[in-house]
BADOMI-376839 format. One record per residue: x, y, z of N, C-alpha, C in turn; residue number from 0. Coordinates in nm, 2 decimals. Layout:
residues N
+--------+--------+--------+--------+--------+--------+--------+--------+--------+-----+
:     nX :     nY :     nZ :    caX :    caY :    caZ :     cX :     cY :     cZ : num :
+--------+--------+--------+--------+--------+--------+--------+--------+--------+-----+
:      X :      Y :      Z :      X :      Y :      Z :      X :      Y :      Z : NUM :
...
+--------+--------+--------+--------+--------+--------+--------+--------+--------+-----+
END
This chain:
residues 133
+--------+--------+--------+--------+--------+--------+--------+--------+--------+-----+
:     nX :     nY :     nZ :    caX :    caY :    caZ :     cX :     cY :     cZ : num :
+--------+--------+--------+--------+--------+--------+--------+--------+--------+-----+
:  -3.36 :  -0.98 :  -1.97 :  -3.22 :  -1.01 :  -1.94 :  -3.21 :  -1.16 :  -1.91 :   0 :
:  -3.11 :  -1.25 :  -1.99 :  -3.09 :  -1.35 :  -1.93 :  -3.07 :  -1.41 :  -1.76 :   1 :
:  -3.06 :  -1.50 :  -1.72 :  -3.03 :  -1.51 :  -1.62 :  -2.83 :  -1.56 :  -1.61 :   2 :
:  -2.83 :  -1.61 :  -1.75 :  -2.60 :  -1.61 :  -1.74 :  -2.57 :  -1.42 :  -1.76 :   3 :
:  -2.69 :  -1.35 :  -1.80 :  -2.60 :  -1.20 :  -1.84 :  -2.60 :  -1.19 :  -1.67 :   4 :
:  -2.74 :  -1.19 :  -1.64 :  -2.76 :  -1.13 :  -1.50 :  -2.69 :  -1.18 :  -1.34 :   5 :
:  -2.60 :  -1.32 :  -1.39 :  -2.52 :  -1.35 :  -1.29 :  -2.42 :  -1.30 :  -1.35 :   6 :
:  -2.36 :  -1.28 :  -1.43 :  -2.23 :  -1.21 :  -1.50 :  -2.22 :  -1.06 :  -1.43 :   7 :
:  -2.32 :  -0.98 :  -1.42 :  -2.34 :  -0.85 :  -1.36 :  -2.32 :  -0.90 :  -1.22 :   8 :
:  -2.37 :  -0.94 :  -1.17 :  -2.37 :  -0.96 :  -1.02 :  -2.24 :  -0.95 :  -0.98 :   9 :
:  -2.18 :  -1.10 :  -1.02 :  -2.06 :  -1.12 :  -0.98 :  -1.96 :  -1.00 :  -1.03 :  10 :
:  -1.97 :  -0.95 :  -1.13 :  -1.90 :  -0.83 :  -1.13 :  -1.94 :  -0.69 :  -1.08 :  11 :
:  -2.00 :  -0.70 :  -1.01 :  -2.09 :  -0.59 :  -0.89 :  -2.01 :  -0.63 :  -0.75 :  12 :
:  -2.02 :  -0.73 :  -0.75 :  -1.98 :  -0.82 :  -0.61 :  -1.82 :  -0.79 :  -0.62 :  13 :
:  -1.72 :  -0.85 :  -0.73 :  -1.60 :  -0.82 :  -0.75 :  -1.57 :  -0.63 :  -0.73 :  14 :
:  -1.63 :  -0.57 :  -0.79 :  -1.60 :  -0.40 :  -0.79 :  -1.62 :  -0.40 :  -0.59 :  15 :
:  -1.76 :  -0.42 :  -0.53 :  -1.79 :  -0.40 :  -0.43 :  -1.64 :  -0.49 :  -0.32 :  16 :
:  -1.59 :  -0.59 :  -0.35 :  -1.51 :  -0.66 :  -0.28 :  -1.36 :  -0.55 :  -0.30 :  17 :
:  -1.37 :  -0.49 :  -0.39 :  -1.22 :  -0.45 :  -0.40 :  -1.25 :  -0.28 :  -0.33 :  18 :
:  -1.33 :  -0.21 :  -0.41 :  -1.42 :  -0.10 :  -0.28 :  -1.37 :  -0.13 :  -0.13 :  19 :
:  -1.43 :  -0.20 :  -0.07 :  -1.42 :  -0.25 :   0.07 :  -1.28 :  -0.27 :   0.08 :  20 :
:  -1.20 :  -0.33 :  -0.01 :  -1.03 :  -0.38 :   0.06 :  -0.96 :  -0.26 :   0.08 :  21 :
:  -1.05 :  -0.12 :  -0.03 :  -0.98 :   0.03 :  -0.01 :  -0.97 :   0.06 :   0.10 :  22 :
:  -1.15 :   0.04 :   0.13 :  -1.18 :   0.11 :   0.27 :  -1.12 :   0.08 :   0.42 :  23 :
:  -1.05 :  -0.04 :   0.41 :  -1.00 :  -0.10 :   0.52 :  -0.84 :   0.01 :   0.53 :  24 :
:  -0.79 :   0.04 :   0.43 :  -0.67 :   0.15 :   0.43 :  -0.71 :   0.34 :   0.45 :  25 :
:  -0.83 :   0.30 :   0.38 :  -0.89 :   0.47 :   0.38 :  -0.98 :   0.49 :   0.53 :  26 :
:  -0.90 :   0.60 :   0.60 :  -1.03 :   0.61 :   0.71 :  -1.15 :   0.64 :   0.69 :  27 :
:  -1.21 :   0.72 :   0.62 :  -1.32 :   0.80 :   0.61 :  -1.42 :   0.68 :   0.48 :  28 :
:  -1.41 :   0.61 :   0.41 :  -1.44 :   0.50 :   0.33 :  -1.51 :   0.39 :   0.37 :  29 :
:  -1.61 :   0.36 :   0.36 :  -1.67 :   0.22 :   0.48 :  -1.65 :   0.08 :   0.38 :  30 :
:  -1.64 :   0.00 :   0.48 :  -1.57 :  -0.10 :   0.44 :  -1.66 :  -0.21 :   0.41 :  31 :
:  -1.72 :  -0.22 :   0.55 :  -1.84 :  -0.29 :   0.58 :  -1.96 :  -0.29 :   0.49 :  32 :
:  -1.99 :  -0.23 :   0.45 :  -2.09 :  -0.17 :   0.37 :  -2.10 :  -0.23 :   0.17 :  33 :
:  -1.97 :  -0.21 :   0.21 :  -1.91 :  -0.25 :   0.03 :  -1.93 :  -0.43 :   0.02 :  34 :
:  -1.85 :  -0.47 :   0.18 :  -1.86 :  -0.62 :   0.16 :  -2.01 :  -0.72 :   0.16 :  35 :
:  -2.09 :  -0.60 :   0.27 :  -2.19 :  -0.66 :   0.27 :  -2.29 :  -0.65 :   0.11 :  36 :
:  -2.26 :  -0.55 :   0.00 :  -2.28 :  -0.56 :  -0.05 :  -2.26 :  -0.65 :  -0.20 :  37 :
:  -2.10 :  -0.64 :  -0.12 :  -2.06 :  -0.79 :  -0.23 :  -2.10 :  -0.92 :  -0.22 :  38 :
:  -2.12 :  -0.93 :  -0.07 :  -2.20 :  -1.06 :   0.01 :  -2.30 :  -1.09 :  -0.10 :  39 :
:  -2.37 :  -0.99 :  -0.07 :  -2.53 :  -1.01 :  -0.17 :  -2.51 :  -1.03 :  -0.27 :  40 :
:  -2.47 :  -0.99 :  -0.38 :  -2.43 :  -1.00 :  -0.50 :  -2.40 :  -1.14 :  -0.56 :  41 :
:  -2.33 :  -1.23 :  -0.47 :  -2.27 :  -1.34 :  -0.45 :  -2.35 :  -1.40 :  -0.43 :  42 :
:  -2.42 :  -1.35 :  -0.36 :  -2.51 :  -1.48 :  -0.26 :  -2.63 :  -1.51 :  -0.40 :  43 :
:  -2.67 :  -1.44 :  -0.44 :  -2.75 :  -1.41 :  -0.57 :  -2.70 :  -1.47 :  -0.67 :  44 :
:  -2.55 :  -1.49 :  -0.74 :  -2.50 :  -1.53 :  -0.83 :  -2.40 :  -1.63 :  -0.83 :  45 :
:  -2.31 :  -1.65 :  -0.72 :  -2.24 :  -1.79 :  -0.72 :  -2.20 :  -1.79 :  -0.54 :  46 :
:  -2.24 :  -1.94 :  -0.52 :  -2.25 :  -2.00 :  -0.41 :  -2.10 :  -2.00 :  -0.37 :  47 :
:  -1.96 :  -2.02 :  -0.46 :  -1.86 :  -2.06 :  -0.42 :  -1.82 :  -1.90 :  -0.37 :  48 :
:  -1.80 :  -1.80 :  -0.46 :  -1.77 :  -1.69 :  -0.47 :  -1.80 :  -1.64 :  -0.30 :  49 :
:  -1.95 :  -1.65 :  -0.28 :  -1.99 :  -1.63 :  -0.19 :  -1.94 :  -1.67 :  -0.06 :  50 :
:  -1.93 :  -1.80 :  -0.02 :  -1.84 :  -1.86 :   0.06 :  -1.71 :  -1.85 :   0.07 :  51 :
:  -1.65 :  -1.77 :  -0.06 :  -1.53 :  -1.78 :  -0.04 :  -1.49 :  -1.64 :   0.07 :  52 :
:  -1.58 :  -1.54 :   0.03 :  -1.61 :  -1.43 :   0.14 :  -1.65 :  -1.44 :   0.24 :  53 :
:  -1.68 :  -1.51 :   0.27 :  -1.80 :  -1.51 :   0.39 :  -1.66 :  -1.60 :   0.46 :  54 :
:  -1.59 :  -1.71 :   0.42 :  -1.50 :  -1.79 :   0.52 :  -1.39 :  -1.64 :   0.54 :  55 :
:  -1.32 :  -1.59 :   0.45 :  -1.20 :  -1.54 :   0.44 :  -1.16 :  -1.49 :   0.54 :  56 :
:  -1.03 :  -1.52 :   0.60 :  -0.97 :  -1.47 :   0.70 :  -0.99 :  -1.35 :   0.73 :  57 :
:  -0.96 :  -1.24 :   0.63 :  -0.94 :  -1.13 :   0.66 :  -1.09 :  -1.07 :   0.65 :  58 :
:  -1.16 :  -1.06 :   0.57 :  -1.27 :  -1.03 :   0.50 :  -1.42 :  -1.05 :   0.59 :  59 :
:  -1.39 :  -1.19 :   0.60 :  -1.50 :  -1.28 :   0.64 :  -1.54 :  -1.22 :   0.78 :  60 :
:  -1.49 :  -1.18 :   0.83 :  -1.51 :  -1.11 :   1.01 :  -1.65 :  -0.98 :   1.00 :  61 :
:  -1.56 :  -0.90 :   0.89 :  -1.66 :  -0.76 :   0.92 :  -1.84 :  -0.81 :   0.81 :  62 :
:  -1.82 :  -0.91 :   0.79 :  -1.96 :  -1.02 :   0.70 :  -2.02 :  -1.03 :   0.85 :  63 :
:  -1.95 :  -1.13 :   0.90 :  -2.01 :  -1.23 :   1.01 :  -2.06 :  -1.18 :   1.14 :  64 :
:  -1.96 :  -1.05 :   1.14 :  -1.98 :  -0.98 :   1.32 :  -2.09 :  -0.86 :   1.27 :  65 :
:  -2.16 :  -0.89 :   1.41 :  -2.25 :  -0.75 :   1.37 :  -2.26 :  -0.69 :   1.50 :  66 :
:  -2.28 :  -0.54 :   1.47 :  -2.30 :  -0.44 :   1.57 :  -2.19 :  -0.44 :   1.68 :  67 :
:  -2.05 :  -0.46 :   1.64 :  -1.95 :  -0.41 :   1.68 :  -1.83 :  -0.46 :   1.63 :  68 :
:  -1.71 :  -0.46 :   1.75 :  -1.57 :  -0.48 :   1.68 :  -1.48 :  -0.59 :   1.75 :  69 :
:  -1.40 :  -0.60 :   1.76 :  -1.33 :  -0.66 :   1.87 :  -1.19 :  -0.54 :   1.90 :  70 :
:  -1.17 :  -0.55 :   2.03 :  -1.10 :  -0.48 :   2.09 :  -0.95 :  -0.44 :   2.01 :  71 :
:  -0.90 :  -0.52 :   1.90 :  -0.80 :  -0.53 :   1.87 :  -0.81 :  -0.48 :   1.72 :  72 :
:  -0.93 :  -0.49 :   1.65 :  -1.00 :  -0.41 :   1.53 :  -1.04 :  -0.26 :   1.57 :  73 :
:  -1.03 :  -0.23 :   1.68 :  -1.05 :  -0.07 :   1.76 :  -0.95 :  -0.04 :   1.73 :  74 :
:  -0.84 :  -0.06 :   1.83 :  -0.71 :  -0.05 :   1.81 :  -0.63 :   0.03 :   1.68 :  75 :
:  -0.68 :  -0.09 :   1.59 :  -0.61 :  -0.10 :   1.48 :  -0.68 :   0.05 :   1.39 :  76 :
:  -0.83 :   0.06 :   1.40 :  -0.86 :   0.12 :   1.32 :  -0.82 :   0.26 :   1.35 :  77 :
:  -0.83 :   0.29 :   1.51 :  -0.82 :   0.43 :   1.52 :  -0.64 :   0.46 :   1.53 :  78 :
:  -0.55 :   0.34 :   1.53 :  -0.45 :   0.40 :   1.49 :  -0.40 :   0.42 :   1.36 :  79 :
:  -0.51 :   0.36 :   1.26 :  -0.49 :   0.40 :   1.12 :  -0.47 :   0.52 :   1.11 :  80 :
:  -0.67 :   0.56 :   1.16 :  -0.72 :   0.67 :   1.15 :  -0.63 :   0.79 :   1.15 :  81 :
:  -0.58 :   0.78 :   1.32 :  -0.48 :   0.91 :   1.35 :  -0.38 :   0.93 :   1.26 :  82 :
:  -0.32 :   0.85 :   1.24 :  -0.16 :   0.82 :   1.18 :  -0.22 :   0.88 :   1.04 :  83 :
:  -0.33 :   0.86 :   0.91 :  -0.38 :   0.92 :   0.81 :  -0.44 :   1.04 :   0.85 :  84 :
:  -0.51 :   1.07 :   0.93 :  -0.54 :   1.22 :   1.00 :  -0.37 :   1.29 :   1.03 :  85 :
:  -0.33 :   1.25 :   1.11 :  -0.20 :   1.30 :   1.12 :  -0.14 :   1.35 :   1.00 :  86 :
:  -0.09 :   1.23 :   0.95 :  -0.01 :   1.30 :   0.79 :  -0.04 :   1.39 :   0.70 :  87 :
:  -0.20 :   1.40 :   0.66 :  -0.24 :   1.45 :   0.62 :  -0.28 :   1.59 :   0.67 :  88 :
:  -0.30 :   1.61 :   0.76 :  -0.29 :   1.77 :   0.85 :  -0.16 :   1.84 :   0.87 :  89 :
:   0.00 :   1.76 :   0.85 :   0.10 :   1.78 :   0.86 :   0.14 :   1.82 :   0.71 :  90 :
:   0.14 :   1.74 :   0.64 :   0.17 :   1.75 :   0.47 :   0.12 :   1.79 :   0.36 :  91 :
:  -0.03 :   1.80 :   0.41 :  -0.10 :   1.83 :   0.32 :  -0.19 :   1.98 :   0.39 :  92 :
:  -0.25 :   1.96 :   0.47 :  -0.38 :   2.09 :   0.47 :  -0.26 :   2.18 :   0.53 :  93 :
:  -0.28 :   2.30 :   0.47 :  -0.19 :   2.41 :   0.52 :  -0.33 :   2.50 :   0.57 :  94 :
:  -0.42 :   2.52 :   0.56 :  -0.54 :   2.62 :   0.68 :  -0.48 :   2.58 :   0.80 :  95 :
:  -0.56 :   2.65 :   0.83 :  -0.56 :   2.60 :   1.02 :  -0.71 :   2.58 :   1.01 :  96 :
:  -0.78 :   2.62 :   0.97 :  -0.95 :   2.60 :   0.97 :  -0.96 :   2.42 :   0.89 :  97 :
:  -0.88 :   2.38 :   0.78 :  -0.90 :   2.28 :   0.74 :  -0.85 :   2.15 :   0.82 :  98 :
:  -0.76 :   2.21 :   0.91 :  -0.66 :   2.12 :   0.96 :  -0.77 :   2.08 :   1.16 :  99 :
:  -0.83 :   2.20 :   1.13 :  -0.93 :   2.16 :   1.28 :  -1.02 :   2.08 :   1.19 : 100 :
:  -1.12 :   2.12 :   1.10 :  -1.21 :   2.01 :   1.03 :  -1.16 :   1.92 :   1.08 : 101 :
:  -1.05 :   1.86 :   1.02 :  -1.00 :   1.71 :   1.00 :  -1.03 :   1.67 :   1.14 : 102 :
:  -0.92 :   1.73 :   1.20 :  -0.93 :   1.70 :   1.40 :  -1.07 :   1.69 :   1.42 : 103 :
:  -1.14 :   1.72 :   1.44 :  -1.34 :   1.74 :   1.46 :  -1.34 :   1.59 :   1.40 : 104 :
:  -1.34 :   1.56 :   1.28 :  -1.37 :   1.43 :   1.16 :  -1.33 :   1.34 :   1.23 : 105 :
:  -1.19 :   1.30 :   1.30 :  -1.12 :   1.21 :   1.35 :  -1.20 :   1.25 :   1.50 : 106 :
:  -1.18 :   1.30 :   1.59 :  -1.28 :   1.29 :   1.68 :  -1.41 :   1.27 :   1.69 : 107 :
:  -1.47 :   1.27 :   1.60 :  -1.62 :   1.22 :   1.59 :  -1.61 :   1.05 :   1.55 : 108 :
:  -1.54 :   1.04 :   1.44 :  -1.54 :   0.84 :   1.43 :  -1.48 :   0.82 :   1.53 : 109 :
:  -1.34 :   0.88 :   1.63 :  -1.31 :   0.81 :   1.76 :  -1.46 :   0.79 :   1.86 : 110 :
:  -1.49 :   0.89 :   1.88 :  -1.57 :   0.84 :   1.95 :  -1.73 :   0.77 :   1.90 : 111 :
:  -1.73 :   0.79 :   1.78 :  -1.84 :   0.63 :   1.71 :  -1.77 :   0.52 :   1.75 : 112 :
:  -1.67 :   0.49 :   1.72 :  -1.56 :   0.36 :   1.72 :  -1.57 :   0.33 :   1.89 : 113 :
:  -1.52 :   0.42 :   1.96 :  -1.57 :   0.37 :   2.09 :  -1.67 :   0.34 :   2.19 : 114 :
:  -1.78 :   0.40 :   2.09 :  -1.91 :   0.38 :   2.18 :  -1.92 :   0.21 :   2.13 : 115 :
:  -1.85 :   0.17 :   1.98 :  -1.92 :   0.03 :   2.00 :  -1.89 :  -0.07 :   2.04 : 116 :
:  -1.97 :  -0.17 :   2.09 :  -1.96 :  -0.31 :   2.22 :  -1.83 :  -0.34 :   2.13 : 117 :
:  -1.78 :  -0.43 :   2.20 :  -1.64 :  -0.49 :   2.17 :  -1.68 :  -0.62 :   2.21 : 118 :
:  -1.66 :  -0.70 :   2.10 :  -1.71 :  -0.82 :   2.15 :  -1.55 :  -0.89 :   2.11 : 119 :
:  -1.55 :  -1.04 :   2.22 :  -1.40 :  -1.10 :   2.19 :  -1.39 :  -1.19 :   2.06 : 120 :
:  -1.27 :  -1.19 :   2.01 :  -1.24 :  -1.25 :   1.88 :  -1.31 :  -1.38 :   1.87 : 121 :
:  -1.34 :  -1.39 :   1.75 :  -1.37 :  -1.51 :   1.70 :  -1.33 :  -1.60 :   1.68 : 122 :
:  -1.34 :  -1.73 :   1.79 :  -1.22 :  -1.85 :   1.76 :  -1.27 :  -1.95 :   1.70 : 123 :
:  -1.19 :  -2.01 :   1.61 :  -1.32 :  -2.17 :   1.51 :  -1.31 :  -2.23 :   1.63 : 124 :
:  -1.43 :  -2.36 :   1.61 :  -1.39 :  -2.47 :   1.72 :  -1.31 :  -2.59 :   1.66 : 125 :
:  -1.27 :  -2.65 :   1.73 :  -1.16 :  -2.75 :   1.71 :  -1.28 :  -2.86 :   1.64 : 126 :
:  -1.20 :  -2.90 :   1.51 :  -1.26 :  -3.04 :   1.43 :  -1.33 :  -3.12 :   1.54 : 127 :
:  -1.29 :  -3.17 :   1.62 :  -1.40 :  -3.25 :   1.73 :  -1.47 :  -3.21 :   1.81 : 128 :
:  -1.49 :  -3.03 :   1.85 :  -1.58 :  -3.05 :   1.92 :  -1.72 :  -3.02 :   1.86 : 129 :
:  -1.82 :  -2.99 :   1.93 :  -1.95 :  -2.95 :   1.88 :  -2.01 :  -2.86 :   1.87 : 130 :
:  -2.06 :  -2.79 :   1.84 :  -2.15 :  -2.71 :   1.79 :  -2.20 :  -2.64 :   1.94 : 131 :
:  -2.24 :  -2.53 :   2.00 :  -2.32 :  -2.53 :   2.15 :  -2.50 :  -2.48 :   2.03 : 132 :
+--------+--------+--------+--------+--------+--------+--------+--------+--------+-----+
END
């Protein structure tokens, strides 16, 4: 295989994986992290800009860069996704009562994954003049 086929795959491994992950950020049960870091690589492998362009991105670039937890305000956010889609979906959709505890159990078990992990504080750039520690 060439090496233009074989960056052509990548980056469109990396593009499928990037848009995967944008699901997972709305889907509770879907990992998010996992897709980006995958797209990471892909990128990293096939185009430097592409790559960078993930790795800076506002929204994106955070769950790349942070590891082994979240910040307080990414908790927040996730487990009131979580409930609010647990919610709806136990109200509108599961008519059991046995499917409708599953769910409850499902959402209770990522709540408390999500809160066992360290919460580290947000990531602030530093200002154009200062330096580096």
């Amino acid at each position: 295989m060439t090496t233009g086929v074989m960056k052509a795959l990548l980056i469109a491994c990396g593009t499928l994986c990037v848009a995967l992950g944008v699901i997972g950020i709305f889907l509770p049960l879907m990992p998010t992290t996992v897709f980006l870091l995958l797209a990471a690589a892909c990128y990293a492998r096939s185009s430097e800009r592409f790559h960078r362009r993930l790795v800076e991105h506002r929204w994106l670039g955070p769950y790349i860069r942070q590891r082994h937890g979240m910040t307080v305000r990414q908790k927040a956010f996730t487990l009131t996704l979580l409930w609010i889609t647990l919610g709806a979906t136990m109200i509108w959709t599961a008519g059991a009562a046995w499917l409708r505890l599953l769910l409850a159990l499902i959402g209770l078990g990522v709540t408390l994954h999500v809160a066992r992990l360290p919460a580290f504080p947000p990531v602030r750039p530093l200002a154009p003049d200062a330096e580096p520690r």
